[in-house]
N, C-alpha and C positions, 0 to 999 in steps of 0.2 A: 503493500500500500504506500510506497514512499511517494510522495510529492515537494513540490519548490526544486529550492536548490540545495538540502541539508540532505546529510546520505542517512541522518536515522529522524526524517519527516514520518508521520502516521499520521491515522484519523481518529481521532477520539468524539464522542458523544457527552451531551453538557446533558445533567442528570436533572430529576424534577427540582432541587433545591440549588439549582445553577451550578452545579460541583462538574469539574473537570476531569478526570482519569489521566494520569499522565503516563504514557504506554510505558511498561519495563525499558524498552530498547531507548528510550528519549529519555526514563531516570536513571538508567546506568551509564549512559555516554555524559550525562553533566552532574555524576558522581553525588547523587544527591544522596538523601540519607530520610527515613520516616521522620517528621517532626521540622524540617527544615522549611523555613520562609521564601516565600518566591513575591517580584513584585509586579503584578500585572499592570496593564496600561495598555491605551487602545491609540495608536497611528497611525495618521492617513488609510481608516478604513482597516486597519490590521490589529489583530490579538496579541501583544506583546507579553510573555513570560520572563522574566529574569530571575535567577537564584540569588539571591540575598543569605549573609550572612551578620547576625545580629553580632553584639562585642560586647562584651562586660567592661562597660568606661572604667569601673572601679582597677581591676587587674590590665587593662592597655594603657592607659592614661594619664595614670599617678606614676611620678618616681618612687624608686624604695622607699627615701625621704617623706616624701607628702604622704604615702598610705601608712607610713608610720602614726604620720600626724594625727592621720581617720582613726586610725584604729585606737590611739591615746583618746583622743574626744570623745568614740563610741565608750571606751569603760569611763569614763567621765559622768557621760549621760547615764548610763547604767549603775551607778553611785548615785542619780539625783543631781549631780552637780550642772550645771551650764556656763557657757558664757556666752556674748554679742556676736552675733554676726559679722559686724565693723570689725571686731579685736579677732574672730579668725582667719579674717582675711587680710588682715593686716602679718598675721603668723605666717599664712602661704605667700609670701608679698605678691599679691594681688591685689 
């Protein structure tokens, strides 16, 4: 059933609650996995699929330093203790 110009095109069937099947030979060529995010979007008349991958900002994003930081605040918070907003950003200089 291949069609276009991709060598693992198929036809799939949109189900009574608008759900999509995405055939084995088209989830195993873009290595997906059960559970994983795709972002659809429609162009010039066309059904667009892309595989997305979400990120955990805390573990990508923080230096060792700064998630030090978090994770000092969070047992802070979990004592009952707080502080400002202003004065933790002022910590991360931000």
């Amino acid at each position: 059933m291949p069609s276009g110009n991709s060598a693992s095109a198929t036809i799939s069937r949109i189900g009574q609650r608008r759900q999509v099947v995405i055939p084995k030979r088209v989830f195993d060529a873009l290595k997906l996995r059960t559970g994983d995010f795709v972002e659809v979007s429609a162009e010039g008349g066309h059904l667009r699929m892309r595989p997305k991958r979400l990120v955990d900002i805390g573990a990508q994003s923080l230096s060792e330093t700064e998630s030090a930081k978090v994770r000092r605040g969070e047992a802070e918070i979990k004592k009952g203790r707080s502080t400002t907003w202003r004065a933790v950003k002022s910590e991360l200089g931000r």
